[in-house]
BAKOLKOL-727364 format. One record per residue (C-alpha): x, y, z; residue in one letter. Coordinates in steps of 0.2 Angstrom, whole numbers, padded with zeros to 4 digits, always signed. Layout:
<torvexs>
XYZA...
</torvexs>
This chain:
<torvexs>
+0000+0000+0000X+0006+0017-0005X+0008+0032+0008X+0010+0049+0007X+0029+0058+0011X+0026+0073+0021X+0037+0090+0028X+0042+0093+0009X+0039+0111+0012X+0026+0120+0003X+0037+0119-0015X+0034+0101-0016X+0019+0094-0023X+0012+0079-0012X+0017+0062-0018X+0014+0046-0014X+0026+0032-0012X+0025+0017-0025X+0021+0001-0014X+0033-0011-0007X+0031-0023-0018X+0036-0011-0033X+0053-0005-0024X+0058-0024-0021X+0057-0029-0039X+0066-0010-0042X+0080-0017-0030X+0079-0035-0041X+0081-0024-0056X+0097-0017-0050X+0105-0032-0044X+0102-0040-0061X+0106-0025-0071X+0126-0025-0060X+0125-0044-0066X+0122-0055-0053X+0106-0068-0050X+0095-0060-0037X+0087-0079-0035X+0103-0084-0028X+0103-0089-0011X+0113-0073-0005X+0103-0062-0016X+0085-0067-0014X+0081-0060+0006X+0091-0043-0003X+0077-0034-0010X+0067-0033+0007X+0083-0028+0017X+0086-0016+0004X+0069-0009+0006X+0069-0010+0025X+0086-0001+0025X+0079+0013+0016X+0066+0015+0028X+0079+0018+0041X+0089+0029+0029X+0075+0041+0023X+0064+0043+0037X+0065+0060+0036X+0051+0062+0022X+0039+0053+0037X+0041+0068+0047X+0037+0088+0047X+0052+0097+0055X+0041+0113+0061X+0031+0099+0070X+0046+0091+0079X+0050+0109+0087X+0034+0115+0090X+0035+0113+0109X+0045+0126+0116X+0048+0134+0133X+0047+0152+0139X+0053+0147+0158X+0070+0153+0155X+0076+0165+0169X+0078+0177+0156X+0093+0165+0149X+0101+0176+0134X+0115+0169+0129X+0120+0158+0114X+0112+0139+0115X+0124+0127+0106X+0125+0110+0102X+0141+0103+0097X+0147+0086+0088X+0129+0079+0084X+0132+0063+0073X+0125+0067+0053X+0121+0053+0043X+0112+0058+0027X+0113+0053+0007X+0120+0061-0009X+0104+0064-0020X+0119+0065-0033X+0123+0044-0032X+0113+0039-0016X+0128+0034-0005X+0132+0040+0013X+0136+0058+0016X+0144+0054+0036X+0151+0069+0048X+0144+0082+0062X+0133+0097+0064X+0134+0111+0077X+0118+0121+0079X+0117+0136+0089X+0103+0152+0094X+0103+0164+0101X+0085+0163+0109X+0073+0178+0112X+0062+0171+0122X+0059+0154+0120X+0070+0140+0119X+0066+0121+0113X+0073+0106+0120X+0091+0100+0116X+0086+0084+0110X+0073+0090+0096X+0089+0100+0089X+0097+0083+0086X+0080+0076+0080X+0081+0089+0067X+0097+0087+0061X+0091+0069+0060X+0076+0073+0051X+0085+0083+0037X+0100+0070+0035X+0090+0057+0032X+0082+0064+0015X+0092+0062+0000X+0102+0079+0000X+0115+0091-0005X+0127+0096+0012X+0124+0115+0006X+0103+0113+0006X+0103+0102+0021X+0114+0118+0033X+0101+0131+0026X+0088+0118+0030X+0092+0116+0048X+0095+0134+0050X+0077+0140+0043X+0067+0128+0053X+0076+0135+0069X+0073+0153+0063X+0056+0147+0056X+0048+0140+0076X+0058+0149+0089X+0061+0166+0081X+0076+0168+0090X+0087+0183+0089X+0100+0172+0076X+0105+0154+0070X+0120+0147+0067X+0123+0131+0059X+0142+0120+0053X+0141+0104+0047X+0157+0096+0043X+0155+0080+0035X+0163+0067+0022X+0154+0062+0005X+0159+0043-0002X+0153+0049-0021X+0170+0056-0019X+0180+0044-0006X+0173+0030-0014X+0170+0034-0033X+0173+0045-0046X+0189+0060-0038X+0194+0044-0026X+0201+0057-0013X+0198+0050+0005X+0199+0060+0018X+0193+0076+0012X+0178+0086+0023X+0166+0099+0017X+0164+0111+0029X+0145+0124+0027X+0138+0136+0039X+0121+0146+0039X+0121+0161+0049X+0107+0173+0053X+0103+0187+0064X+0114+0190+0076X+0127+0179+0069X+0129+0185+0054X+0129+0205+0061X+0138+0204+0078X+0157+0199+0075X+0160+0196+0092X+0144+0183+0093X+0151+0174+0079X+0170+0172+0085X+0163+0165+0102X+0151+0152+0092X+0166+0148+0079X+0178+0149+0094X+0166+0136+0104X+0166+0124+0091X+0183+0120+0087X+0199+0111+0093X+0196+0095+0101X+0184+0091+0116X+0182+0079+0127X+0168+0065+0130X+0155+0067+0143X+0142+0055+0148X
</torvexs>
């Protein structure tokens, strides 16, 4: 059975996703068309891991990001300093060739008024990264929805990550990062701000918890 993919933004038109049954013989398809059997006892269980694995890769589409940070608190103590959170884990997809784009995101505010818990700002870095995506779209992504929901007084977002459609293919240079940063507000007006940010992002860090 087909369902809708939602969060799309207003741009997209709503779709619906072919059935389960039609992207298991899509996945047959390809492993005939790379020349291998996909009756073969290796092969034939592949199709539905194939499909189940792509429900943990793009469950981003299953999910509206203004949603996720709709609950916020106004019980601050009149905190109104930078919020940041470092080092959160990206995992997301080339649209390009489909294969992993791996790295980190830092995501900082600077609230004005109401702040969102820390753990729907890892959410939505999850939710983005797990779409097919471009590093550049994804940061301005990330940064908008922040800026969208909380109307804070600036965003600031970095995402430093590694693409295998050039580690692994193509260029073959390993060990290259891509380094992107969306800044509004505040940050992108208030040198001073943006040193701190940039200043409490970088060099090494240790572990907690």
């Amino acid at each position: 059975m087909s369902e809708p993919i939602v969060g799309l933004g207003p741009s997209h038109a709503p779709r619906k996703r072919p059935t389960r049954e039609a992207a298991e013989a899509a996945v047959r398809t390809l492993i005939e068309w790379a020349g291998d059997d996909p009756d073969r006892e290796g092969l034939v269980g592949t199709p539905d891991r194939v499909v189940r694995a792509y429900e943990e890769f793009f469950e981003g589409y299953r999910i509206d990001p203004v949603d996720l940070l709709g609950r916020t608190f106004e019980e601050t103590q009149n905190y109104g300093d930078m919020v940041v959170l470092r080092d959160v884990r990206l995992e997301s997809h080339c649209e390009h060739h489909i294969v992993p784009i791996i790295g980190k995101a830092h995501v900082a505010y600077l609230p004005s008024g109401r702040v969102v818990g820390i753990s729907k700002l890892a959410r939505l870095v999850e939710v983005y990264g797990k779409r097919l995506q471009i590093q550049e779209t994804l940061t301005a992504q990330i940064a908008d929805a922040i800026d969208e929901v909380l109307k804070p007084k600036g965003v600031a977002v970095v995402i430093e990550a590694a693409h295998m459609c050039m580690t692994t293919r193509g260029i073959r240079k390993p060990g290259i990062t891509m380094v992107t940063r969306r800044l509004t507000g505040a940050f992108e007006t208030d040198a001073e701000l943006r040193r701190d940010f940039l200043g409490s992002i970088s060099g090494s860090r240790e572990a907690f918890g």
